[in-house]
C-alpha positions, 0 to 999 in steps of 0.5 A, spaced: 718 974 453 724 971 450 726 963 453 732 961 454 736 954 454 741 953 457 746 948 456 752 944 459 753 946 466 750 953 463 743 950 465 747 946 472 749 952 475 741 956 473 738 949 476 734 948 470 735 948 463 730 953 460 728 960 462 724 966 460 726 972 461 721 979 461 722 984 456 720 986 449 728 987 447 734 986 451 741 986 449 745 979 449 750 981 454 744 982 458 741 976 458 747 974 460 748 978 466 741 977 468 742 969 467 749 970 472 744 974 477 739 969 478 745 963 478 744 958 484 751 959 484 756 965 487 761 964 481 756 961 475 762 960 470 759 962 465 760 970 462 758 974 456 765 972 453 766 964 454 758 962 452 755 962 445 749 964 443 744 962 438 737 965 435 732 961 433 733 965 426 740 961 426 745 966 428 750 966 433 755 970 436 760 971 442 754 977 446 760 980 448 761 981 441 755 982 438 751 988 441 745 984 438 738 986 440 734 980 442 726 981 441 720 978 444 718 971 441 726 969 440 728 963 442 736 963 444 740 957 446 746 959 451 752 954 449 758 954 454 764 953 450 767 947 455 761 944 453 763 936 450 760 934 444 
């Protein structure tokens, strides 16, 4: 299971701030895909190029530029880069 935050209107258009995602490893543009499919909103606004994506060890990175593996037990926060300070 991978949780999942969800900030600033990330988290509006998921209808909740917090997600748990199946699998043992998932790759973060898929998380991203998986996110927008489950969206309560037709266009969500959030894509693998416009969000931020930071693991419980720290890291963080554009998914749409990282193929970087997600594993089980990770935590990520998704941050929209619109998202006010």
């Amino acid at each position: 299971m991978i949780n999942v935050r969800c900030l600033g209107h990330i988290g509006t258009s998921m209808g909740t701030k917090d997600c748990q995602l199946d699998g043992d490893e998932l790759e973060a543009s898929e998380i991203i895909d998986l996110l927008r499919s489950r969206s309560l909103e037709k266009d969500p606004g959030f894509t693998k190029y416009n969000t931020l994506m930071m693991i419980s060890d720290g890291e963080a990175f554009v998914p749409a530029s990282a193929g970087r593996t997600v594993r089980n037990g990770e935590k990520v926060v998704l941050i929209p880069f619109s998202h006010g300070g």
